[in-house]
N, C-alpha and C positions, 0 to 999 in steps of 0.2 A: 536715658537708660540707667539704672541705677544697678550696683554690682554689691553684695553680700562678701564680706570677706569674714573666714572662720580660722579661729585657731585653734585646733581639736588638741586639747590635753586629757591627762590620766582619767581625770575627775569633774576637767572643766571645757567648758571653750567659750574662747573668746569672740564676741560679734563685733563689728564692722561694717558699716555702708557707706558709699559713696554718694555727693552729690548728686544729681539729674542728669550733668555737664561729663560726671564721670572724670572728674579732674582731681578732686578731695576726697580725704576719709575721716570718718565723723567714728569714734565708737561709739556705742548702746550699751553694753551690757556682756557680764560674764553667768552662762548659764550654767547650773552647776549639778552634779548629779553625784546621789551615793556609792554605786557602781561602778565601775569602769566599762562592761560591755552592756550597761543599760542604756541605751541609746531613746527609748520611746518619747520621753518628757522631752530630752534635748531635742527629738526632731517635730515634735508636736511646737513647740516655742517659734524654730526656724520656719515653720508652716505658716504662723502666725507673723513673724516679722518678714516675710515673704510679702503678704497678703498688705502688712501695713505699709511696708514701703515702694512695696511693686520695684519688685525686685526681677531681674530678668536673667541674671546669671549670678553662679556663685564660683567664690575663689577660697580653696581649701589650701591651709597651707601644708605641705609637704617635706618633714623633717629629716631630709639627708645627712647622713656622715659629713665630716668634714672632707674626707677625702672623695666624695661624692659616688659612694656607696648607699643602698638603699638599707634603712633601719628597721628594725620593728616594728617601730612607729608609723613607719613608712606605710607596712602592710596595712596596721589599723588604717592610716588615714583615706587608703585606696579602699578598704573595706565599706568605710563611711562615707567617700563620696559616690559609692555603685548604691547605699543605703539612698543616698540624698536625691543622687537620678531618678531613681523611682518611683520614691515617693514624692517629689518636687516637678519631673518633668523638665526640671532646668539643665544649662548645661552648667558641669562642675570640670573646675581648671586645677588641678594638684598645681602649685606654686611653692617653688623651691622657698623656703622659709630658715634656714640656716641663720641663726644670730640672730634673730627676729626679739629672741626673750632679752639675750643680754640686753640689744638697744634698748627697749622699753625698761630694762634695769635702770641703765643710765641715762635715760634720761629721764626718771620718776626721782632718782637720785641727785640729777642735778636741778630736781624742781623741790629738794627738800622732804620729801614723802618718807614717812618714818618705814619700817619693813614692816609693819604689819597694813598699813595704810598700801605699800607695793606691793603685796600679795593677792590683797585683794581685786588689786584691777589690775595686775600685768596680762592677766591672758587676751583682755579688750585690746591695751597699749599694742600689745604683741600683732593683735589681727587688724590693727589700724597701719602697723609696719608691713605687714604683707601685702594688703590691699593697696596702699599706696606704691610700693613697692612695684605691682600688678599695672597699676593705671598709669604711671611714668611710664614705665615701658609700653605699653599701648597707645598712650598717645603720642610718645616722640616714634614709633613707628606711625604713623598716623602722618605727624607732622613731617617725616623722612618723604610719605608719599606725595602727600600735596607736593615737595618740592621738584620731587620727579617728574610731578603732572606739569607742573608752570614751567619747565626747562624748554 
């Protein structure tokens, strides 16, 4: 089962997918749009990398406050994943995504990448950090059960 992970910004978002195994995240690509609430291209793309990677669920990430208040961003992102239900039929997981960008700063930063060279693909870095993020904790919940089952 492979799982889609997205990092919806102003202007861009970031893609993401997971191995078969659902253990790794691999990015693809940052899609990008002139608009902020033009969504058509971006979900016409996501249709398409749906279809290539048979993808069976998706993981939005969801940018909370630090103090774990919900953002404005917050709303678009809930906006956009009722958009992605609908037209996808998949199921969409808002995932807390807090610090997701600094990581992908630093560590594009500790791989030398000039800031024009991290601008370009932080929002990917970013939805490889969430995804990943998504499938650690599913699979040690996962692995918590097996151990409950063997006891």
């Amino acid at each position: 089962m492979r799982v889609l992970g997205l990092d919806l910004g102003s202007k861009t978002c970031g893609v993401a997918v997971s191995d078969e195994l659902g253990m790794t995240a691999q990015g693809v690509e940052v899609i990008r749009r002139k608009d902020e609430n033009k969504y058509r291209k971006t979900l016409a793309r996501i249709d398409e990398l749906i279809a290539e990677y048979d993808i069976e669920k998706i993981v939005l990430g969801y940018p909370k406050n630090m103090n774990d208040t919900v953002s404005k961003r917050c709303l678009i992102s809930e906006e956009f994943a009722e958009k992605l239900k609908k037209r996808t039929g998949l199921p969409v997981i808002l995932w807390d995504e807090r610090l997701t960008t600094v990581a992908a700063h630093d560590v594009m930063l500790e791989a030398g990448l000039s800031r024009q060279e991290r601008e370009k693909i932080v929002d990917k870095v970013a939805a490889v950090f969430i995804l990943e993020d998504y499938l650690n904790e599913i699979n040690e919940y996962k692995t918590k059960k097996e151990r409950e089952q063997n006891v």
